[in-house]
Each structure stands twice: as structure tokens, then as C-alpha cells.
C-alpha positions, -999 to +999 in steps of 0.1 A: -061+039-094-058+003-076-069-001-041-044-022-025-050-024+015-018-033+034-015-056+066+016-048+086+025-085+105+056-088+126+052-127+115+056-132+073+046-173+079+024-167+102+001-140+081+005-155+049-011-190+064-039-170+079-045-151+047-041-182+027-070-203+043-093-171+048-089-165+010-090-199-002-058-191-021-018-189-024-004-156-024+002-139-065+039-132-050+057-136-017+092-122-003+105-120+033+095-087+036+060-084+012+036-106+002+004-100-023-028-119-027-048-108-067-081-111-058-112-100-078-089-074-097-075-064-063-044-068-042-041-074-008-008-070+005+013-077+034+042-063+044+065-078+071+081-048+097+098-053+133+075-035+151+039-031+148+031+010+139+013+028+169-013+043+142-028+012+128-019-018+113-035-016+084-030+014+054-046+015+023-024+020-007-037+034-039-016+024-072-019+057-096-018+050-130-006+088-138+022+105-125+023+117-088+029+152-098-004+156-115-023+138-085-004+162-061-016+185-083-054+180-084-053+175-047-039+207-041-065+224-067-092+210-040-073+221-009-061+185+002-024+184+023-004+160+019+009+145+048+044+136+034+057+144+001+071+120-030+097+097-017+119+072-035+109+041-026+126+002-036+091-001-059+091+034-073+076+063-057+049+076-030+030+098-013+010+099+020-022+119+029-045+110+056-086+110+052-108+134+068-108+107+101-069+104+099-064+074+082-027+074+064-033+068+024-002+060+009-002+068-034+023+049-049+036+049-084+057+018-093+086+016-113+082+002-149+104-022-168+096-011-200 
């Protein structure tokens, strides 16, 4: 899998500027609503919302490279929940679970255009 933390901003410009100088670098691709940075075989990804979630404004996504049954799977094997189940999503699919402290993991499996 791909770690891929993402920053929920209420301001696209604003982030993407900040983000920008701190990196020393332009965003890899950049919409109204998500924006990703590639850096050192990583993304870091923001992704624009109207309000702010209460939890925290930051998530780390995982991208699976195999299916999200067979992780589902292997985490039920070891008696891990998930928090919410597959869900079809503009990119593909996803998952959440939260970590033993409650942080929301989101497992996502993108769409391919083979």
C-alpha cells in the first residue's frame, strides 16, 4: 500500500500556496476540490470541503494495491472492525477503520483505465 495523508482546507488557494513554499514544489495535480503533491514516492493530498470535520483535519489514506475484499478480509482474520464498509466513491472504492487511538484510516482502491 501507498501512504497518502490528507489535509482537509476550507481554502483550495490558500493551502496549495502554503503547501507549495513549505515543499519547495508545485502540486503533481490540482482540481477545485483535490490537490496532490508526489513527494519522495509519496502523496500528499488536499482535499477542499465546506466545513472543517469536528474529528480532525487530517486522515491518512492508504492506496491498496489488492482488492478491498481480500484486505477486509485479512483484517477480519485478526479481529479488526471496520468502521464503515466499501463505498463507491468518484476515484473508485473505500473503506474506513480507525487505529487503536481512533484515528479514521481511509483504504482506498482507485479506479483503473486499463
Amino acid at each position: 500500500m501507498k501512504l497518502q495523508p490528507i489535509v482537509y482546507t476550507t481554502d483550495m488557494e490558500s493551502a496549495v500556496g502554503w503547501y507549495s513554499a513549505v515543499l519547495g514544489s508545485g502540486p503533481a495535480f490540482r482540481s477545485d476540490v483535490w490537490t496532490s503533491f508526489a513527494e519522495g514516492g509519496a502523496y500528499l493530498a488536499l482535499h477542499r470541503v465546506d466545513v472543517l470535520p469536528e474529528e480532525s483535519r487530517v486522515e491518512l489514506s492508504l492506496v491498496a494495491g489488492e482488492s478491498l475484499e481480500k484486505i477486509m478480509d485479512r483484517l477480519a482474520a485478526v479481529n479488526i472492525p471496520v468502521e464503515r464498509g466499501i463505498q463507491e466513491e468518484t476515484f473508485g472504492r473505500s473503506f474506513l477503520l480507525r487505529d487503536p487511538e481512533g484515528l479514521v484510516i481511509q483504504v482506498n482502491e482507485h479506479q483503473r483505465d486499463d
